[in-house]
C-alpha positions as CSV (number, residue, x, y, z in Angstrom):
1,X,-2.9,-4.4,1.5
2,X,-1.1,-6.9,-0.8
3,X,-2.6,-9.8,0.9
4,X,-6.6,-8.2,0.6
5,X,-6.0,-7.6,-3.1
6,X,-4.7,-11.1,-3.2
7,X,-7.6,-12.9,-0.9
8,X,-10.2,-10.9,-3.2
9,X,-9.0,-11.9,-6.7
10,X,-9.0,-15.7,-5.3
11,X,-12.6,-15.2,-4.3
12,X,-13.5,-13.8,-7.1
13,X,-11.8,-17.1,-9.2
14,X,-8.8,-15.5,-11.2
15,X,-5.2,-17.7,-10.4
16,X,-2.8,-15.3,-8.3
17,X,1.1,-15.8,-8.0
18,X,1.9,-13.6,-5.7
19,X,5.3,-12.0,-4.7
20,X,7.2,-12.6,-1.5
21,X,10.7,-12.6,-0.2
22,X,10.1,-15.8,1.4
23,X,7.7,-18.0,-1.0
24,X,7.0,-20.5,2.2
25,X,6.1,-17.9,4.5
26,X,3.6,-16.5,2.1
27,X,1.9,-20.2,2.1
28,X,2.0,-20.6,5.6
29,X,0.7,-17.0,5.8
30,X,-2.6,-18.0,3.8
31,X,-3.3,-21.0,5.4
32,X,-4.9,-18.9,7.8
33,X,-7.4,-18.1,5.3
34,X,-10.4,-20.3,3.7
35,X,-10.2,-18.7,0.2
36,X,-6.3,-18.8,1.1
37,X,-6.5,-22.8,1.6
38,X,-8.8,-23.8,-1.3
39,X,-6.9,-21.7,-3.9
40,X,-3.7,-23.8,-2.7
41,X,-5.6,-26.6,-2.8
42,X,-6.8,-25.8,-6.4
43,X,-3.4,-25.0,-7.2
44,X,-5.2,-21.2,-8.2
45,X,-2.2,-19.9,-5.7
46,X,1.3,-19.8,-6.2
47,X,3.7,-17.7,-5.0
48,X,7.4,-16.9,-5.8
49,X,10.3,-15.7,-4.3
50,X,11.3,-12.1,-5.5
51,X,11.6,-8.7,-4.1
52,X,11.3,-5.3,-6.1
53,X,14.6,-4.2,-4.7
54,X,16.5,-7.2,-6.4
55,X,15.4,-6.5,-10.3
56,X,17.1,-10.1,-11.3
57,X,14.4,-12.4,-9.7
58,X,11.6,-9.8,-11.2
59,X,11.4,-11.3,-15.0
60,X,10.2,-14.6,-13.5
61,X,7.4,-13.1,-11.5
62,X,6.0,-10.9,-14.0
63,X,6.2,-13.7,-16.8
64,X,2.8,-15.0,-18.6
65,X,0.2,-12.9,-16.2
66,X,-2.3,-10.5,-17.2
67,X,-2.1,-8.2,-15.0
68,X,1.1,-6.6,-12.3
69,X,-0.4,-5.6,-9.1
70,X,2.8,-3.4,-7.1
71,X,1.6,-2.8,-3.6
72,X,4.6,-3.8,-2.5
73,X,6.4,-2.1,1.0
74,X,9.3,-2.3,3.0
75,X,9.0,-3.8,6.9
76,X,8.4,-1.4,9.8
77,X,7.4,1.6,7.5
78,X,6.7,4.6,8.2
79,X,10.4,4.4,9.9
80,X,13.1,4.2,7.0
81,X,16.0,2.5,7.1
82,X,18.9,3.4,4.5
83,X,21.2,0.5,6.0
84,X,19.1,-2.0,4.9
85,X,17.4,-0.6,1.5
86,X,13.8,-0.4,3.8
87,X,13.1,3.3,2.3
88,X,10.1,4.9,0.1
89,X,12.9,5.6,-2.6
90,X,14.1,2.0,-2.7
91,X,10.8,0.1,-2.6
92,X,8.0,3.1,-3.5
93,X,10.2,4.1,-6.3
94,X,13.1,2.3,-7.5
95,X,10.9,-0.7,-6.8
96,X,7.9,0.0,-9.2
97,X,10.6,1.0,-11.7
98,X,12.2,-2.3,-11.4
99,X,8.7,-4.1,-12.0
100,X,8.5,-1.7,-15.5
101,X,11.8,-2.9,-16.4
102,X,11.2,-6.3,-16.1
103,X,7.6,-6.2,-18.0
104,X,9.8,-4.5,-20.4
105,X,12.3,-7.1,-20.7
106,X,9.5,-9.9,-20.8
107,X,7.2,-8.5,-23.2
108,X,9.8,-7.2,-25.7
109,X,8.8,-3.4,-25.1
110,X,10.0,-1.1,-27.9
111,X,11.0,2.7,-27.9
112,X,8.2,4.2,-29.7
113,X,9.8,8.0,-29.7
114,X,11.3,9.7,-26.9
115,X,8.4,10.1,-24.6
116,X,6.8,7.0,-25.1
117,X,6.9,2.9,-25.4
118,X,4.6,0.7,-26.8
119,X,4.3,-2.7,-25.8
120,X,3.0,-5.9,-27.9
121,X,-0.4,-7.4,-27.8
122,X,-0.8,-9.1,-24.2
123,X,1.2,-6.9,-22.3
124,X,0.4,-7.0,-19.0
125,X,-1.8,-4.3,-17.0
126,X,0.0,-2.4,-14.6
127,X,-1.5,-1.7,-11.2
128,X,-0.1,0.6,-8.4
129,X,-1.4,1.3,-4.7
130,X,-0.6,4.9,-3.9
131,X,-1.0,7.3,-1.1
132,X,-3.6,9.8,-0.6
133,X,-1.3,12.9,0.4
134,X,0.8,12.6,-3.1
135,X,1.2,15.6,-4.7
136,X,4.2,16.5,-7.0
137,X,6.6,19.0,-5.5
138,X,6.0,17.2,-2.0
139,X,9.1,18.1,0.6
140,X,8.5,14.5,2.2
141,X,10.6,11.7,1.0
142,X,7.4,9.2,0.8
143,X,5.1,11.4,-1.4
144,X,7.9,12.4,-3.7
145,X,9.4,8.5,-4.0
146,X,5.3,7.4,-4.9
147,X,4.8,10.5,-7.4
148,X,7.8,9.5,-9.1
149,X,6.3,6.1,-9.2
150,X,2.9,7.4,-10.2
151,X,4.5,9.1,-12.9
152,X,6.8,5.9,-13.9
153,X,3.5,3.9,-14.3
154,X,1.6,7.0,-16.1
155,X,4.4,7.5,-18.8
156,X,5.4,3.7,-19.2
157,X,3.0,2.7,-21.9
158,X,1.1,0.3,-20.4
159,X,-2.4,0.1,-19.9
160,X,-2.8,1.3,-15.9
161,X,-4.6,2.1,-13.0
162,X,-3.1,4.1,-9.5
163,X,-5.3,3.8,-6.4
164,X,-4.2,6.7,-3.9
165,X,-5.2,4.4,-0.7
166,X,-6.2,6.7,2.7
167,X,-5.2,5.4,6.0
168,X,-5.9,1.7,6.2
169,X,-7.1,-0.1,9.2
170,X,-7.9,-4.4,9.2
171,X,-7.2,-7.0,11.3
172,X,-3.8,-7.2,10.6
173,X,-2.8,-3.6,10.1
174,X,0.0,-2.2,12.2
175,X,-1.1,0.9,12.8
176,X,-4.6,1.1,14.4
177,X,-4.1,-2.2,16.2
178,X,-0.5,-0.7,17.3
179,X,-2.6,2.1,19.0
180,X,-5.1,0.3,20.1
181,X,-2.8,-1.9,21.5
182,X,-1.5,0.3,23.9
183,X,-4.3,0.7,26.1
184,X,-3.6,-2.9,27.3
185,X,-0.5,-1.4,28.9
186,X,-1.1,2.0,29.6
187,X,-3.6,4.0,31.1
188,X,-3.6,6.1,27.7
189,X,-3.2,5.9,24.2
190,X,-0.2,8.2,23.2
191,X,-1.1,9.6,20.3
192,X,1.6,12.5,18.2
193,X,0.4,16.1,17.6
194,X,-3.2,17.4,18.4
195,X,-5.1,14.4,16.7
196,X,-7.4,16.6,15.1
197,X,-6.2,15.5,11.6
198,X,-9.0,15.0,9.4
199,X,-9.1,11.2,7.9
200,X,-11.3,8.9,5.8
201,X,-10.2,5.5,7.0
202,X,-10.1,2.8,4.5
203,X,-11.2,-0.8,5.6
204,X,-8.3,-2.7,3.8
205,X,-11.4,-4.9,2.2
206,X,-12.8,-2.8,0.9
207,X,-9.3,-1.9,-1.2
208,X,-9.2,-5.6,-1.8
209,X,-12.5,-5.1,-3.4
210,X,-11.6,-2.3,-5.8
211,X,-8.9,-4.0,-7.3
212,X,-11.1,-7.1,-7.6
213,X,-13.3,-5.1,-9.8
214,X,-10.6,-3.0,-11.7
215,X,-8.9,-6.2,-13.1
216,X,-12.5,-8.4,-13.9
217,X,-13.8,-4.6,-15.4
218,X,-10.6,-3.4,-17.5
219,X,-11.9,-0.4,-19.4
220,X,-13.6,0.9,-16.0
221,X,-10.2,2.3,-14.7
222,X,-8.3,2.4,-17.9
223,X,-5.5,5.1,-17.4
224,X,-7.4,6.2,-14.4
225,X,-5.7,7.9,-11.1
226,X,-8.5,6.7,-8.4
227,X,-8.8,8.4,-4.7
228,X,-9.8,6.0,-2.4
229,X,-11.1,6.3,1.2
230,X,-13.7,5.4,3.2
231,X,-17.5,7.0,3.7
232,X,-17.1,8.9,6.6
233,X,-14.5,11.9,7.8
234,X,-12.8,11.0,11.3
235,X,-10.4,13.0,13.2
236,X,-7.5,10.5,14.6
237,X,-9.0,11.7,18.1
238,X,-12.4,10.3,17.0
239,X,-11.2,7.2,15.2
240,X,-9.6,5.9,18.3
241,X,-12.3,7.4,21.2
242,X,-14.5,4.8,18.9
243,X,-12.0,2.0,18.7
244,X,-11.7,2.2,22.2
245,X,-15.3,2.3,23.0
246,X,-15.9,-0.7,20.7
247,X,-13.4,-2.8,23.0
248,X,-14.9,-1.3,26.1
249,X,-11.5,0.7,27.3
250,X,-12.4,3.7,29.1
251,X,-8.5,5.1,28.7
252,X,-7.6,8.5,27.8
253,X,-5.9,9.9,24.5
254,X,-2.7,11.6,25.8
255,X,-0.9,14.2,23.0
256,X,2.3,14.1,22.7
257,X,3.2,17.8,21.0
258,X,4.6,17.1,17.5
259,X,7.7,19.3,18.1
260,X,8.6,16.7,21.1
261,X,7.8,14.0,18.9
262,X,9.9,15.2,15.8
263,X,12.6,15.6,18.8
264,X,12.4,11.9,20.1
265,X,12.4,10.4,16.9
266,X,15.6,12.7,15.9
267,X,17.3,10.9,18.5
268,X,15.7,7.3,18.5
269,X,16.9,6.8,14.4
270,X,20.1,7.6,15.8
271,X,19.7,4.2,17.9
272,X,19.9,0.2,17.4
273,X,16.7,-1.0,15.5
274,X,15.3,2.9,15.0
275,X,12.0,2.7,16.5
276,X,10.9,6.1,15.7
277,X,12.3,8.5,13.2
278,X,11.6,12.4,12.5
279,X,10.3,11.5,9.4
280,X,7.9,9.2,10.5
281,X,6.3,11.4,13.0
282,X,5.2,13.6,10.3
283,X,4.0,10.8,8.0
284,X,1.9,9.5,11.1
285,X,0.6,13.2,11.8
286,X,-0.7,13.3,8.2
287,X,-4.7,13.5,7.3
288,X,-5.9,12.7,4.3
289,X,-9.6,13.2,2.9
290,X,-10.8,11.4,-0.5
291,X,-13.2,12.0,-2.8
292,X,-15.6,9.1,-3.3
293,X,-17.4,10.3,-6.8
294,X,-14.3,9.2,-8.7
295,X,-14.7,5.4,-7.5
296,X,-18.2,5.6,-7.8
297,X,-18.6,7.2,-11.3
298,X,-16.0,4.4,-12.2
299,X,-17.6,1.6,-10.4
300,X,-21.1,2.5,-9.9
301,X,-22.5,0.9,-6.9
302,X,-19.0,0.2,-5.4
């Protein structure tokens, strides 16, 4: 998601220093792309190393931009794991707090009362990508750690915008493509639960797209909380029947009951490199429908 936000601010002109924990890699990474290549050419690209776990590289990142975009997450999620800090409360949560505090220690923030903090003139704009199921009062451990950062971002006193992103799919997503994947291998698609979820998949572009326009339109998302999916309503079963179709694989869906699943994964996080957890099983089972007037009443046309 990071890197579509990214690719569509440089096509749309503005200079981007992005984050990464490995400033080279993120180079090499957008190479790969021709808006990637000019931009470094132009010199419209930079990138830094930081990591929203480690608050003291933040204050250089953050420093002399108009606007913070945190769509920041940890490797190999949905599977959490607390031995190395790769968990929704570390990066979803702690993390955007960690971006606040180090706006707030660049920009000279000031306790306005005990609610609320107002920031000088050319402050940045705070941007957050969210999830579509988050709710407050959530018992999963993702949609609590991004409501708390939802509500971090609401009550922090900078300008903002949260996009609650549905289930993305692109080229380099590692979900659908994970799926997809195994019908190269298998003579089905394993898929958890029924697959009868009901989904609006997002086209990561289009996300890239939406914050293209929220930062070159500021007053269009001002303090806004924006749903965002794409036009049509999918079950998973459907979603990858057509995926396969499109690649001409005539394998099966095979369900694998979520109770065996939850089982599976209770045991696999228990193992070297945890390829499965409980947890996840239930984030992967999730659906999650948007609403596309908000978006559209905000950006007309989008």
């Amino acid at each position: 998601m990071g890197s579509a936000i990214t690719r569509h601010l440089l096509k749309t002109g503005y200079h981007v220093r992005a984050m990464s924990r490995s400033a080279e890699q993120g180079r090499e990474a957008f190479r790969r792309w021709p808006e990637g290549r000019t931009a470094l050419e132009e010199q419209r690209l930079t990138f830094i190393s930081a990591n929203v776990t480690s608050p003291e590289t933040l204050p250089p990142a953050v420093a002399d931009v108009d606007v913070v975009i945190q769509a920041a997450q940890f490797r190999g999620a949905p599977i959490e794991d607390p031995s190395t800090g790769n968990t929704y409360m570390d990066v979803d949560r702690n993390g955007t707090l960690n971006l606040l505090a180090a706006v707030g220690q660049v920009y000279g923030a000031a306790t306005a009362g005990p609610d609320m903090v107002r920031y000088p003139a050319g402050a940045p704009r705070f941007m957050y990508v969210s999830g579509v199921s988050v709710v407050p009062d959530s018992p999963h451990v993702w949609v609590r750690a991004k409501w708390e950062a939802e509500e971090a971002t609401r009550g922090s006193g900078l300008d903002y915008s949260i996009v609650r992103a549905c289930w993305a799919f692109g080229p380099d997503d590692h979900s659908l493509n994970r799926l997809l994947g195994y019908s190269e291998i298998l003579p089905f698609v394993p898929v958890f639960g029924r697959g009868r979820e009901k989904i609006t998949p997002l086209y990561v572009e289009d996300l890239g797209r939406l914050f293209a326009r929220m930062v070159a339109e500021p007053d269009a998302a001002r303090n806004a909380t924006l749903p965002l999916g794409g036009p049509d309503v999918f079950t998973m079963n459907q979603m990858l029947r057509l995926g396969l179709r499109i690649m001409g694989r005539p394998q099966r869906i095979f369900h694998i009951p979520k109770p065996v699943a939850k089982l599976q994964g209770a045991l696999l996080q228990r193992l070297r490199g945890r390829i499965l957890t409980a947890a996840a099983v239930d984030f992967i089972t999730q659906g999650g429908v948007t609403d596309p007037d908000p978006v559209e009443k905000c950006f007309p046309g989008f």
